[in-house]
C-alpha positions, 0 to 999 in steps of 0.5 A: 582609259588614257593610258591604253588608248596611248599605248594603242596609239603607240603601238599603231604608229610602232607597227608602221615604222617595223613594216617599213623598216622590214621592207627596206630591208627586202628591197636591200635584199633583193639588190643584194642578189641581183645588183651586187654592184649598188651594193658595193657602191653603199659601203663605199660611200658609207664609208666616205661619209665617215671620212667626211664626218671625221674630216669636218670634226678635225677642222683645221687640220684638214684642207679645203681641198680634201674635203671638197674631193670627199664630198665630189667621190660621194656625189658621183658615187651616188650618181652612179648607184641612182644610174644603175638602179634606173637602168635596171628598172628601179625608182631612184628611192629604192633604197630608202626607207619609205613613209606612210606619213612624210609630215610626221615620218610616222611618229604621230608629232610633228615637233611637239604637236600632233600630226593630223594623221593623228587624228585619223588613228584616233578616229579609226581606234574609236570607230573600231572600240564602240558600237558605232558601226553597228548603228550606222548600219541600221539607219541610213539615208537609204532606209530612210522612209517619208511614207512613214510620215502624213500627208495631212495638216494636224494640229497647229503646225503649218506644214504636213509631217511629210511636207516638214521632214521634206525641208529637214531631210534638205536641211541634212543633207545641205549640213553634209554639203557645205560641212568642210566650209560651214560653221552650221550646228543641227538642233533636232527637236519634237516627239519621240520615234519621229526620225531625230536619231535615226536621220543624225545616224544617217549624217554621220555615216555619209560624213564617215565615208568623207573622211571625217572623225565623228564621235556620237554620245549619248548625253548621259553618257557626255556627262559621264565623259566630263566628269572623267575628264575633270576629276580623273584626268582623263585626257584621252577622252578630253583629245577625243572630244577636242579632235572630233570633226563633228559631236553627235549628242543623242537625247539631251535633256535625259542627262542628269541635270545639276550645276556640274552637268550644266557648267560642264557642257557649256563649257564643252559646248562653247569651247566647240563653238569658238573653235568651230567644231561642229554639233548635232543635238537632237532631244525630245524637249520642246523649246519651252523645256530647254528654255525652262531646264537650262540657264541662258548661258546654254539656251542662248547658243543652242537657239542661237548658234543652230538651225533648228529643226522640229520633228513632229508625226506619228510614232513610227516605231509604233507604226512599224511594230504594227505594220509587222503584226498585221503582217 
């Protein structure tokens, strides 16, 4: 997996620079044909520049003087070539290579560090390699109904389903306002088929449109990321996991649970925390069972370091396989 994800990388930022590189040469072209003279006035001061070169490699043996009148020839030179291509209609870079990335010049490092343009390919890569799009697609704010949730108090809880999915929706969509300047993480709990998944879909698509690498797990499938990581190294999954901007983990607590599982993901989920990368955990445990399942080390910062939202209804997934038979 790392290598050809590496190579898909490679091959992106490869294809940049040959655009760029193919189209400098027809804008060489095209002054060729229609300003021969900018042209002849390159070679001339290319060919200035080798003497410049040779000149201050031979040092002492050439004078102050002449290497002065070499860099002045050069300078007019291309005062004149800039004239000439302002004159007729052309920006003063006509003729230099352009960029996509001026930060990195289109080589994805800066130095020996990633440039951030980086990691908007690796995001896009993702995006374009899972099934993500497709599940976005599907559930949305927009076809987000509170109709499916009552209106009426039932059993112990305070507030009607529809009166608490009021405050959750407003919790969302506060998440998605303040995400650039806030260090909030989402914790979604309560039963099945009551809007957890479909309303953590809905947030990444909005925070998708802003920009942002999302990357969406189940936790099983998380678990199986981090024992890629740890036994075969690897390390795209591990940039991927670091890079994202926001980690959707979908059905925890179905995750196979051993000492591996658990010290891994609270190895991950701490890691995130104190680099504040942000979390969105939904299951269908109740507080109870997270406490019960898992040691305090992981409790702790769930409950601690998340804003806590309980979904609780009808099942509106039943609601709406009936409501289709009616039909």
């Amino acid at each position: 997996m790392i290598k050809e994800y590496l190579e898909k990388i490679n091959s992106v930022y490869s294809d940049i620079r040959s655009k760029n590189k193919s189209q400098l040469r027809e804008r060489r072209e095209e002054i060729d044909s229609k300003l021969p003279k900018v042209s002849e006035i390159e070679r001339k001061i290319g060919r200035l520049s080798v003497e410049l070169s040779i000149s201050a490699i031979r040092g002492n043996t050439v004078t102050d003087k002449d290497f002065s009148e070499l860099k002045e020839k050069i300078t007019s030179l291309r005062a004149e070539k800039y004239e000439l291509l302002v004159s007729n209609g052309y920006s003063m870079d006509y003729l230099e290579l352009k960029y996509d990335c001026h930060l990195c010049k289109d080589t994805g490092y800066v130095g020996n560090k990633r440039c951030p343009c980086y990691k908007e390919k690796i995001s896009k890569l993702y995006l374009k390699d899972s099934n993500l799009n497709k599940i976005l697609d599907k559930n949305s704010f927009k076809n987000f109904s509170l109709s499916f949730y009552g209106s009426e108090n039932s059993g112990y809880e305070k507030d009607s389903p529809r009166k608490n999915m009021e405050k959750v929706l407003s919790s969302c969509y506060k998440f998605i306002e303040e995400f650039p300047d806030s260090n909030e993480n989402l914790l979604f709990y309560g039963t099945p088929g009551t809007g957890k998944t479909h309303l953590s879909h809905a947030i990444a698509a909005e925070l998708l449109k802003a920009g942002y690498f999302i990357l969406y797990k189940t936790s099983e499938d998380l678990i199986q990321d981090l024992r890629d990581i740890r036994f075969n190294k690897d390390k795209y999954r591990e940039e991927v996991l670091e890079y994202s901007d926001l980690l959707i983990i979908d059905d925890f607590g179905t995750e196979e649970n051993n000492d591996f599982s658990r010290a891994e993901f609270f190895n991950l989920l701490n890691k995130r925390l104190l680099n504040e990368k942000k979390l969105i955990i939904s299951t269908n445990l109740e507080l109870e069972n997270i406490l019960k399942n898992y040691n305090d080390r992981i409790t702790s910062r769930l409950l601690g370091n998340f804003t806590i939202c309980k979904f609780y209804g009808d099942d509106i997934r039943v609601k709406k396989n009936i409501h289709k038979i009616k039909k």
